[in-house]
Each structure stands twice: as structure tokens, then as C-alpha cells.
C-alpha positions in Angstrom: 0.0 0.0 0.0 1.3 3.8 -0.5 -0.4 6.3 0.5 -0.1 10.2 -0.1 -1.4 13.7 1.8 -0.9 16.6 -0.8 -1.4 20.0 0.8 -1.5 22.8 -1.4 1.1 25.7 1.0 -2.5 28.3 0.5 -2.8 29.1 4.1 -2.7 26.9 7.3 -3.6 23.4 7.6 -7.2 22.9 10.1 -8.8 19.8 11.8 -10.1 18.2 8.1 -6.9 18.6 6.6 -5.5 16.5 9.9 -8.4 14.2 9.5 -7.1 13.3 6.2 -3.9 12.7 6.8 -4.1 10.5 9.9 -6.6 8.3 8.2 -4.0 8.3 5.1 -0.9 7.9 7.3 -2.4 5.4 9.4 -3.7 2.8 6.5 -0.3 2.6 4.9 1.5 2.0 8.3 -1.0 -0.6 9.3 -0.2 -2.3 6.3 3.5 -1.9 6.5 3.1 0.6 3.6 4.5 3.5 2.5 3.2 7.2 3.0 4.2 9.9 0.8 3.7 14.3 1.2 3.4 16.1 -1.9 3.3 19.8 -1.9 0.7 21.2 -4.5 2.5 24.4 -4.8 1.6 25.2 -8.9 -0.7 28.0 -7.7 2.0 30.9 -8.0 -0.5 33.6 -7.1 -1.4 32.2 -3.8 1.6 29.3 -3.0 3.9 30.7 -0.2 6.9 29.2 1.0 6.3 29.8 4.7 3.0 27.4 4.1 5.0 24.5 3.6 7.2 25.0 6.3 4.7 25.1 8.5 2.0 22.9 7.1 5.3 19.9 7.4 5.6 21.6 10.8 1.7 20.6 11.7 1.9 17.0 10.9 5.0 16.7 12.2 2.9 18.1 16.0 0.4 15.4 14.7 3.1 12.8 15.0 2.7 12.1 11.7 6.0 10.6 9.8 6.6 10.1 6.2 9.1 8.3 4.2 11.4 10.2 1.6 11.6 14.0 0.9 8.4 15.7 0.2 7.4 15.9 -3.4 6.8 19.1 -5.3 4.7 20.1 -8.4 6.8 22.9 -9.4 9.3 20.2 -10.2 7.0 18.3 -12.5 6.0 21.0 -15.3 7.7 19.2 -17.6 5.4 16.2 -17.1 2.3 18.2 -17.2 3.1 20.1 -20.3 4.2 16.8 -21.7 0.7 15.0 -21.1 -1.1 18.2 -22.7 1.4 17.6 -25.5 0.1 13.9 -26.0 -3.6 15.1 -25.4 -3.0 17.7 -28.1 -1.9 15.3 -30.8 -4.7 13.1 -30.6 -7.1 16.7 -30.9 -8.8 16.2 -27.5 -8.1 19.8 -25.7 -8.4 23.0 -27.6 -7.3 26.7 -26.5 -10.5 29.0 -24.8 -9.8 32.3 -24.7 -13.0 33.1 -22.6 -12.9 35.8 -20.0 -14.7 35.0 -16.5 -16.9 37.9 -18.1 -17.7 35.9 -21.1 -18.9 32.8 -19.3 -20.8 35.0 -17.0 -22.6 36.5 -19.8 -23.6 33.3 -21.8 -24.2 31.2 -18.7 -26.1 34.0 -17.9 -28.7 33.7 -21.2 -32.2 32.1 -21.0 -31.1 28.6 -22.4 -27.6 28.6 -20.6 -25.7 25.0 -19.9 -26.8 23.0 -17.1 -25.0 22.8 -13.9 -22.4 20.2 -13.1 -20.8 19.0 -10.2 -18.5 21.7 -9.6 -20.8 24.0 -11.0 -22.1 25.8 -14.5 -20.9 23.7 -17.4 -18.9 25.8 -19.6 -20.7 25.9 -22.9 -18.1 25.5 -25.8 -17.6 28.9 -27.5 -14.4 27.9 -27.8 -15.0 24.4 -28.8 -14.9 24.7 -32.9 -13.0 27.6 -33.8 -11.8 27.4 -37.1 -8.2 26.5 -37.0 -6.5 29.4 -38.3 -8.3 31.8 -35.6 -7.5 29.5 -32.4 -3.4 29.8 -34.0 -4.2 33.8 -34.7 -5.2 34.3 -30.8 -3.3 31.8 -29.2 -0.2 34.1 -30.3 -1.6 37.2 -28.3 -4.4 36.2 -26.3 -4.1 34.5 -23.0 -5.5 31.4 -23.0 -6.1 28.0 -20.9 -6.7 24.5 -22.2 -10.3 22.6 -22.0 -10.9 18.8 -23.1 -13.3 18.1 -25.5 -15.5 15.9 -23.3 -17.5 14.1 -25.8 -14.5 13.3 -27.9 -12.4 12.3 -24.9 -15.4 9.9 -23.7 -15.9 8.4 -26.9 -12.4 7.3 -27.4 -12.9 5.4 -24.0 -16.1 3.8 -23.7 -18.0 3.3 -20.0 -15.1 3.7 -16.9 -15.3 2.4 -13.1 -13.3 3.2 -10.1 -14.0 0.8 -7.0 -14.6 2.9 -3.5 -13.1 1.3 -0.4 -16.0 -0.7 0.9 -18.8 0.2 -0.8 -17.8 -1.6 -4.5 -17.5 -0.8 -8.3 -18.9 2.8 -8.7 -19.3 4.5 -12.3 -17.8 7.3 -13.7 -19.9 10.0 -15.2 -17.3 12.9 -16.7 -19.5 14.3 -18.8 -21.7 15.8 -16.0 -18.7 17.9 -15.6 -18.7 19.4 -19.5 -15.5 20.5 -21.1 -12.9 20.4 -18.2 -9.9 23.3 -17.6 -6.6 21.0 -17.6 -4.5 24.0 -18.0 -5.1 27.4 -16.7 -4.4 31.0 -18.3 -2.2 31.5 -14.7 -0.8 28.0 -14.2 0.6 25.3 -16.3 -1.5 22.5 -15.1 -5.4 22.1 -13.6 -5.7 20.2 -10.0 -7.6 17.8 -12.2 -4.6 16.7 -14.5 -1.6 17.8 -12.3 -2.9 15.2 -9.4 -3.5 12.3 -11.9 -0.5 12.3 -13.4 1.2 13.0 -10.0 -0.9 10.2 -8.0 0.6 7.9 -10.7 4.1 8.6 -10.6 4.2 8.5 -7.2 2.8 5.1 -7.5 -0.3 5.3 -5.5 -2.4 2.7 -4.6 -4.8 4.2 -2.1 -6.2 7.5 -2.5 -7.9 8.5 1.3 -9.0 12.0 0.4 -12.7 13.5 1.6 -15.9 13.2 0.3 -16.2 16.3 -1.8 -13.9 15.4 -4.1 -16.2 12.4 -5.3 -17.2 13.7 -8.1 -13.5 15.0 -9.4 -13.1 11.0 -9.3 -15.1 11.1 -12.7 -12.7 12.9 -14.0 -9.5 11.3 -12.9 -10.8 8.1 -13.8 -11.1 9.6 -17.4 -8.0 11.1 -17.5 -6.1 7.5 -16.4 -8.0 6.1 -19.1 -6.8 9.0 -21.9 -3.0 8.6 -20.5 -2.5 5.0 -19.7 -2.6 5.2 -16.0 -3.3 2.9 -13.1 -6.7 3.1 -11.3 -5.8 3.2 -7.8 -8.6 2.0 -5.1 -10.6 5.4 -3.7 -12.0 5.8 -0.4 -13.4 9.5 0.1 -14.3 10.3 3.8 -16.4 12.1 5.7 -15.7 16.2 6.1 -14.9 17.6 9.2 -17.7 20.2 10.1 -17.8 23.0 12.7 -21.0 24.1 14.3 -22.5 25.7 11.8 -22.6 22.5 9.5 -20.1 23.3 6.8 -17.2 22.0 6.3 -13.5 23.6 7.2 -11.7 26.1 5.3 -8.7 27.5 5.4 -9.8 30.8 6.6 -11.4 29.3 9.5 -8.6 30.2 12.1 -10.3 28.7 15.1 -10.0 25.2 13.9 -6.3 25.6 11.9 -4.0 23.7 13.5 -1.3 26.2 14.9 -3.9 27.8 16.8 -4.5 24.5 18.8 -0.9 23.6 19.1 -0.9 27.3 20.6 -3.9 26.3 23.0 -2.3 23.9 24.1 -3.1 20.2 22.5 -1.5 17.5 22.5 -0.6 16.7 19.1 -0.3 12.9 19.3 -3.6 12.7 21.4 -5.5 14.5 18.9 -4.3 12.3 15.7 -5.4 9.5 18.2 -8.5 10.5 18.7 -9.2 11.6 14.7 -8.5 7.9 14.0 -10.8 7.0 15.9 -13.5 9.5 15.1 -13.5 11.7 18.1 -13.3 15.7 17.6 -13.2 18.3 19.8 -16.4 19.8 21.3 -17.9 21.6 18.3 -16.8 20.0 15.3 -18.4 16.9 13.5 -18.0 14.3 10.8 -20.7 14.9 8.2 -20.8 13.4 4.4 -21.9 16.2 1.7 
């Protein structure tokens, strides 16, 4: 087994993220496994260097050990830009110059795209420029990269993942409409950068919470567009405060160097987030 936890260095680490990756550390070294970091540090507007530091510094109160250096994703462009490459030849992304504005405005109109997962479904303007247009913008106009959904899907046919304990599920990627893989401001989407990532690190296990289900639909396609291994899934329950949402980063009460500062034990409270208990306040809730 070989596990990963992959913060992204954004802000602090709170209880969920700790949730995460006790449940992750602790599979891998029941099974005599190995458990791998990986620092999701491609977002160069918001990545900060003194997030990493202390986000290693949190799990490391936690009791939480992990084998080998933390991996980067700065140090993998080269493999992201290479699997766009690939995608590229075989005409399943194309270029979108859309503005936020633009996808306002036509999400916006009467007969608008349906919503998806994660939202609106971006409705194609891009989708079938003529050729010599998308090669006259791309050379001026920023631009990200989308994959052509319905061609990807056809080239694959009907995909599964299997979800710790509950069996085969199926994957449904088109609900999600034409994906971003690469963004205008960074060289690679969460979507493909953790695929290709999880792969080479040689995952087997993915413990990661329940709101990221549905991304699963996604990932699954990707592995199947790239030739990578399925690992085995098992997305948790979120850790909730009192108001019944779940955690985010902004939510300084619950971050994790605020209750190192109170006081806690780190050790005791990985202990007790294996076994389900939280402090007064917070709960375990699926979405």
C-alpha cells in the first residue's frame, strides 16, 4: 500500500486537513506501507513558502511521519506540459480564450448549460473555432486549455473506479462538460496535475474527503486518456464545525497552529481523529 497527503502551501492546515492525513498515514503504516507528502505548490498567485514549512511543521505536532523527501509540483512541469502535448496530438483539448466575463454572460442567457458538479458547465464557445483563428489568438491572447469531453469519452467507452467498501462505482465525466486541464495562470489544472502526480508516485490508495467524489469522474477519465493505473478510492467524511459546513482554510479557530498554541497534544488529537472523536464543536458529516 502507499499512501499520499498533498497540501497545497495556501494558508494553514485545520482539523479536516488532519483528519485526512491521519486516516492516510495510518492505513499505509497498518499495512506496512508507504506514506508519501506532496506539496501542490503550482498556484504561483497564492503558494507561499512559509506554508509548507509550517504545514510539514503541523503534521510533524500530529506525530505524523513520512518516508522520503516531500514531493513538489513545481518540479513536474515538464510532465504536465508533456501529457497536454500527448492530449494535443490526438485533438482532444483546444485553446479558450474566454474571460470569466464571457462565461458569465452566456451562462447567464435564458437557455444557458446546465449545472455540473462543480458548477455551470462551460458551454463550448471555444469548442470549434476554425483552426487558423485559435493559431491567430493563441499568439496574443491569454488562454487556458479545455478537453473536448464528448470526444475524450468516446475514445474510452464506459469507466469504473471501486470505492473502499462500498464496490465498483461508475464514472460519469461528462456531467462535468469540457474540463480546464490547463489554466491561463498556471501550467497545469488540480484535475490533470494530481492524476498524473498520484501515478508517478505510484499510488495505490487515494484517502481523500468526500467532496472530491465527483472529481473521481474525471481522474478516472484522465487515467484512461493517459494510460494510468486506477488506484482504489475511499473519500471520507468532512470535518464540520458548528454551523454544518465544512472547514476552510480561513477558519482560524479550527487551523491547526492555533490548537498547538492552546495547548493540545498533538499525538492525542491524531489519536482521537483515527478513531472518530473531535473536539467539542466539530463533527464528521458526508456532503
Amino acid at each position: 500500500m502507499l499512501t499520499r497527503f498533498a497540501p497545497s502551501p495556501t494558508g494553514d492546515l485545520h482539523l479536516g486537513h488532519a483528519y485526512s492525513a491521519v486516516l492516510a498515514h495510518d492505513a499505509a503504516r497498518a499495512a506496512g506501507g508507504t506514506f508519501l507528502i506532496r506539496i501542490d505548490d503550482i498556484d504561483g498567485s497564492r503558494s507561499r513558502e512559509d506554508y509548507v514549512a509550517a504545514s510539514l511543521a503541523d503534521l510533524a505536532w500530529l506525530g505524523i511521519d513520512w518516508d522520503g523527501a516531500p514531493l513538489r509540483q513545481s518540479d513536474r512541469l515538464g510532465a504536465y506540459a508533456a501529457a497536454l502535448d500527448t492530449l494535443r496530438a490526438r485533438d482532444l483539448v483546444y485553446p479558450c480564450f474566454c474571460t470569466r466575463a464571457d462565461i458569465a454572460a452566456s451562462l447567464a442567457a435564458p437557455h444557458g448549460p446546465p449545472n455540473g458538479p462543480a458548477g455551470a458547465i462551460y458551454p463550448g464557445t471555444c469548442r470549434d473555432l476554425p483552426t487558423t483563428e485559435r493559431e491567430r489568438r493563441m499568439a496574443t491572447e491569454p488562454h487556458c486549455w479545455r478537453l473536448d469531453m464528448a470526444r475524450a469519452v468516446s475514445t474510452t467507452g464506459a469507466l469504473t473506479w471501486e470505492e473502499q467498501g462500498q464496490g465498483v462505482r461508475t464514472a460519469e465525466p461528462t456531467t462535468h462538460g469540457d474540463i480546464v486541464l490547463a489554466r491561463k495562470d498556471a501550467p497545469a489544472s488540480y484535475h490533470l496535475a494530481s492524476t498524473l502526480d498520484d501515478a508517478a508516485m505510484g499510488v495505490t490508495h487515494i484517502i481523500r474527503g468526500a467532496d472530491l467524489i465527483a472529481a473521481t469522474d474525471v481522474h478516472r477519465l484522465l487515467q484512461a486518456l493517459l494510460d494510468l493505473p486506477t488506484p482504489l478510492y475511499r473519500h471520507h467524511a468532512l470535518v464540520c464545525g458548528a454551523d454544518g459546513k465544512r472547514l476552510a482554510k480561513r477558519d482560524a479557530a479550527a487551523s491547526l497552529a492555533s490548537l498547538r498554541a492552546a495547548g493540545v497534544v498533538g499525538p492525542t488529537l491524531a489519536a482521537d481523529l483515527a478513531a472518530g472523536r473531535l473536539p467539542t464543536g466539530y463533527s464528521l458529516q458526508m456532503p
